[in-house]
N, C-alpha and C positions, 0 to 999 in steps of 0.2 A: 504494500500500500504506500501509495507516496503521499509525502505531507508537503503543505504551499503554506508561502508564507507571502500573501500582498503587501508591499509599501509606496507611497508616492503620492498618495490620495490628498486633496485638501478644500481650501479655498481658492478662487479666481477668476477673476472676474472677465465677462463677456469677451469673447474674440482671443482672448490668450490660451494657452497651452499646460499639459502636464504631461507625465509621462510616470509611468504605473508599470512596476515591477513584480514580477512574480519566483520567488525562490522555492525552487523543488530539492527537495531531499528522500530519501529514505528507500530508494527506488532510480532502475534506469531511466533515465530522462528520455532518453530516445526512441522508448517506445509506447512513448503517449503523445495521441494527440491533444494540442493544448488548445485551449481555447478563455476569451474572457465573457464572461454575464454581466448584467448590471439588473438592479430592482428601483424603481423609485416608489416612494410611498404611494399605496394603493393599486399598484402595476403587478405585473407579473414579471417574472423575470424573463428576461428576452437577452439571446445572443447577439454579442456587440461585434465579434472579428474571432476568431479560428483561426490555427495554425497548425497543420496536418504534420505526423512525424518525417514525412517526406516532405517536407517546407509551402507546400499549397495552403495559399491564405482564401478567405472566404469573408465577407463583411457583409453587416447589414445596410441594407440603401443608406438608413438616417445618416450614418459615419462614414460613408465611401468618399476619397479622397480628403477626408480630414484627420482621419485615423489609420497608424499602421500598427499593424504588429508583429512582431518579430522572434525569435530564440537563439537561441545559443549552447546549442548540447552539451559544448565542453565548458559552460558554466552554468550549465540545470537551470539557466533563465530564460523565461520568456516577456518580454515586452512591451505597453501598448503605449504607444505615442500620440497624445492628441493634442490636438492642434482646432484653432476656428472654434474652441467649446462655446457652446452657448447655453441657457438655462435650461434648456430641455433636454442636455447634458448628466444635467446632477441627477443622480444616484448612488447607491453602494455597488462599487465594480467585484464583480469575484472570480477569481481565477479559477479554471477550473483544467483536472486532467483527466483524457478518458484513454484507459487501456487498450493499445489495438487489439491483443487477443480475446482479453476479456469482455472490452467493452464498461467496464467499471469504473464511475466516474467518483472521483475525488475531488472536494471543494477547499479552496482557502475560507480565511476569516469573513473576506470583507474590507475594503478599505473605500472612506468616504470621499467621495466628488462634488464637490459645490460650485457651482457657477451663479455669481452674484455679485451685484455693482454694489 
């Protein structure tokens, strides 16, 4: 079972950027595909960007060209870089990892996103 740990989360305000890290331990990194969620209060949770263990990325419309995400297998990170945030941004982002054989997915904590003037 791998364990995530998110950091990067915060405040910021309209039109600026953050960048959301994700540390995997406990488990080979390179055979999960990773991917990030997000939830805002009242929502469900809906996939923000994916990133397949052969490197195929996948995003939803909302983020497409303002958000990347990226990994790094020989440092168990994966990355999500955004950019152009605006309020309908904020949420709790969660890392998430799913097993190719298994299919079993593993969640981080949670880390918060505010977008606010």
């Amino acid at each position: 079972q791998v364990q995530l740990v998110e950091s990067g989360g915060g405040l910021v305000q309209p039109g600026g950027s953050l960048r959301l890290s994700c540390a995997a331990s406990g488990s080979i990194f390179s055979i999960y595909d990773m991917g990030w969620y997000r939830q805002a209060p009242g929502a469900q949770r809906e996939l923000v960007a994916a990133i397949t263990s052969g490197g195929r990325t996948n995003y939803a419309d909302s983020v497409k060209g303002r958000f990347t995400i990226s990994r790094d297998n020989a440092k168990n990170t994966v990355t999500l870089q955004m950019n152009s945030l605006n309020p309908e941004d904020t949420a709790v982002y969660y890392c998430n990892a799913r097993n190719v054989a298994t299919r079993r997915h593993s969640w981080g904590q949670g880390t918060q996103v505010t977008v606010s003037s």
